[in-house]
N, C-alpha and C positions, 0 to 999 in steps of 0.2 A: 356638134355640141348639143347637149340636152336641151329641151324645149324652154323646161324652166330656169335653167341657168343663162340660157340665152336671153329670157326676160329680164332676169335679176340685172345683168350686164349692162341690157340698153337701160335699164330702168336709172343705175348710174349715170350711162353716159347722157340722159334727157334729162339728170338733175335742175333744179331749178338754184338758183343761189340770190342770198338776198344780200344786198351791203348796206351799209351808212352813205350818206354823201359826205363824206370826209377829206381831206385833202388826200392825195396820193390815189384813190381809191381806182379812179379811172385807168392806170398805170398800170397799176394789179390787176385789174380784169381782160388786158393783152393779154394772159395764159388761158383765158374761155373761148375756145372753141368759136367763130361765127355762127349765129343763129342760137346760141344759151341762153333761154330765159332769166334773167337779172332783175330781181324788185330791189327797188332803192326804198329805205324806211322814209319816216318824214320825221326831221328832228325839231322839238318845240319853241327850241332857241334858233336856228335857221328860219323855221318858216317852210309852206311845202314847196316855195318856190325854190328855194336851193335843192329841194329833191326834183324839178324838173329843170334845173340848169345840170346835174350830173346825169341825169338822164338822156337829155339831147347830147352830151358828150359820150355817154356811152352806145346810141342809137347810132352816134358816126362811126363807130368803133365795129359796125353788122352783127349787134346786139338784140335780141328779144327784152325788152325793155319794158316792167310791169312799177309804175310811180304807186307809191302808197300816197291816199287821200286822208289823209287825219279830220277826221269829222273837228275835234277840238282847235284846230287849227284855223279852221274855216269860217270867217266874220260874216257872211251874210249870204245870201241867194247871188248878190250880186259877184263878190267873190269866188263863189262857186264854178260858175258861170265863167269868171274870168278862166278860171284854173283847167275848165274843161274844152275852154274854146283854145288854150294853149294844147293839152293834150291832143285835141283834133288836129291843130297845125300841126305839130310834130309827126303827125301819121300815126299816132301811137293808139291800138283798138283794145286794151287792156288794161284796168285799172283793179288796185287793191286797196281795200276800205276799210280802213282801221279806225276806234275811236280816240285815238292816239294819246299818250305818255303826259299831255299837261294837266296837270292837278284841276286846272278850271278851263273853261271852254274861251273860246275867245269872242265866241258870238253865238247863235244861235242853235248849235248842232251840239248835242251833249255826248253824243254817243253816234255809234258806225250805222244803225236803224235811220237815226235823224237824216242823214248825209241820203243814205240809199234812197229813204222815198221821196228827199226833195228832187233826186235825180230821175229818179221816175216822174217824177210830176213835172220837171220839167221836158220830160221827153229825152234827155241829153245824157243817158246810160250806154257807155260804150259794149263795144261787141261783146267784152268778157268781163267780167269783175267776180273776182276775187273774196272769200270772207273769213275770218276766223274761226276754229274750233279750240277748246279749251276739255283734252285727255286728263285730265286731275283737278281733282278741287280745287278752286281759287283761293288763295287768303283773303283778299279782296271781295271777291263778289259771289254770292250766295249760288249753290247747283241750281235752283229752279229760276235764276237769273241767266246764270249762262247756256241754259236749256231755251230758258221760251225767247231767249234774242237771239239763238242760233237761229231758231223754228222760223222768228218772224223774218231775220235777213236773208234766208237762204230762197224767199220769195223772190230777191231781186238778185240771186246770185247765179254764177257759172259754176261755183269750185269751191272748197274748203280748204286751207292750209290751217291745221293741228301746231296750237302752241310745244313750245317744245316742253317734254315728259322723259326723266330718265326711265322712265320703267317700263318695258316693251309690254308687260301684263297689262297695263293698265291703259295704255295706246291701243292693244287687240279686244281690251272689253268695252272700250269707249267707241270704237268703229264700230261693233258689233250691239251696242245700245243706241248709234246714231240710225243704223237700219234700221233695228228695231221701231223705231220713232216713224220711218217711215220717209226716213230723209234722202236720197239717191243720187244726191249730187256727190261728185267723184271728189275721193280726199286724199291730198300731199299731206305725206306724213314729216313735221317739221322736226329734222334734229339738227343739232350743233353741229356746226363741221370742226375741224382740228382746230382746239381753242386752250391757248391758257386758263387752265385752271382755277386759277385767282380770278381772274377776268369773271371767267363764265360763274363761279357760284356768287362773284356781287353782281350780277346780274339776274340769276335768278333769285337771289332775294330781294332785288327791284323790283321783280314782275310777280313776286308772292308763289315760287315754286318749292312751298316748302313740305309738299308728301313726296316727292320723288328726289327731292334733296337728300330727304333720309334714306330713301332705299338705294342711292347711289352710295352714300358711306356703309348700309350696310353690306350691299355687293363687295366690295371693294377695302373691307376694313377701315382702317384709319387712311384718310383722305390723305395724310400725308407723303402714301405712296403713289398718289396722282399729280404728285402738285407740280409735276412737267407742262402737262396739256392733256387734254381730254380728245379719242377720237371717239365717232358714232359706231364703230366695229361692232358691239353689243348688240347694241338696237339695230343694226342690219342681220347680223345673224339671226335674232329672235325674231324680229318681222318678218324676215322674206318669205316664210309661207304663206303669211298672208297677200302677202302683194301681188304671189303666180295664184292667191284665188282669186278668183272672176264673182264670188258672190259677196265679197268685202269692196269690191268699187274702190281700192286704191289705187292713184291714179301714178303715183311714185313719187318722188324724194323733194325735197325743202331742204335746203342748205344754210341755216344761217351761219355765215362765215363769219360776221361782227369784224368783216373785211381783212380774214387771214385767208385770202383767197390761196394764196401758193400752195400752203401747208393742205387747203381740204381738198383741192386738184391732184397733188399727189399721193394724199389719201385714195381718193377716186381710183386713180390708174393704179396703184399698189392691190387695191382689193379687186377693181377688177380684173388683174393678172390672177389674182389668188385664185375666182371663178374658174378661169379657162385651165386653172392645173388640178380641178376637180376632175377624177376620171367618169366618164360616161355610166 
């Protein structure tokens, strides 16, 4: 098999997959492989303790198990602390640091920076953590916002996971202005996995993904001939050059499932069937 097709391949089968803590959820992830990295979000009506009660369920499951920390979520140092001294019980050496989805904080921590350096400061940053990247303009929040809080979280970080971006252009010139910056932490490139359509675009208009919204109805004409479900097929073809290069530091795939795990599994083994009937 070719060098780089071999890459592309594993680079599938190491996907990472992220779910909700939702009911049913741990069910569905019986078709992940033992040892698949799996982030659970943290929901602001649960709480992030629901995201580490599905977590230890999925961790009995011989799971790679990465909890999202909602900075917003988090009421005090004290709290914190709580949340981290559960993660060490669990045995779990990876956390992912979001400033999470509530409108207002719940205490202290405004933002994913907040959360990071109280964890440094208190010494209690586990082996790996995790941070956001944002390939497109926010609605929300200004480029030179999302620039200088990459700059300063990526001090206390292992990795970047890239919001999801329909537009693989705009995903290869955002990698390539994150180098540029001088930044060298290795980044998962975050896409949808097979997702209703409906779903996924009221969702990216939750999260203010409105430049690649448009270029997805332009790709695609009238959206009404997607309104099945949406797979990442695009955006792996257009990326995968980037991924076999070695001086774009991607480290491979983000799966947000929004817990259609079946459908992006055999997404997965579908495409990479397709790889292995590339001829050499």
């Amino acid at each position: 098999m070719d060098a780089n097709v071999e890459q592309l391949e594993q680079s599938l089968l190491n996907a990472r997959f992220e779910v909700l803590p939702l009911r049913g959820v741990v069910e569905q992830a019986e078709l992940l492989p033992a040892g698949t990295t799996v982030t659970v979000t943290a929901s602001p009506t649960k709480g992030t303790e629901a995201t580490l009660d599905v977590a230890a369920q999925l961790l009995g499951r011989g799971l790679h198990v990465v909890p999202h920390l909602a900075a917003r979520l988090v009421a005090d140092t004290a709290h914190l602390t709580a949340l981290l001294d559960r993660v060490e019980g669990m045995g779990l050496s990876e956390v992912f640091v979001v400033a999470g989805d509530s409108p207002e904080p719940l205490g202290e921590f405004p933002d994913a920076l907040a959360l990071l350096r109280k964890m440094d400061e208190l010494g209690r940053k586990p082996a790996r953590v995790g941070i956001t990247g944002y390939p497109e303009r926010h609605a929300f929040i200004s480029d030179a916002s999302t620039i200088r809080a990459m700059t300063e979280k990526s001090r206390y970080a292992d990795y970047i996971v890239s919001q999801i971006c329909y537009d693989p252009h705009a995903v290869a010139s955002w990698v390539k202005d994150v180098r540029t910056r001088g930044l060298l932490l290795p980044i998962y490139v975050g896409v949808p996995g097979v997702v209703d359509l409906h779903r996924l675009l009221r969702i990216s208009l939750k999260i203010g993904l409105g430049e690649s919204m448009r270029f997805l109805r332009k790709q695609h004409g009238v959206v009404s001939k997607l309104l099945t479900r949406y797979t990442p097929e695009e955006l792996f073809d257009e990326l995968a050059p980037y991924l076999v290069d070695p001086t774009s530091g991607i480290a491979g795939w983000h799966f947000f499932t929004f817990n259609e795990i079946a459908k992006t599994v055999q997404w997965r083994h579908d495409m990479a069937a397709r790889l292995r009937e590339v001829p050499a």
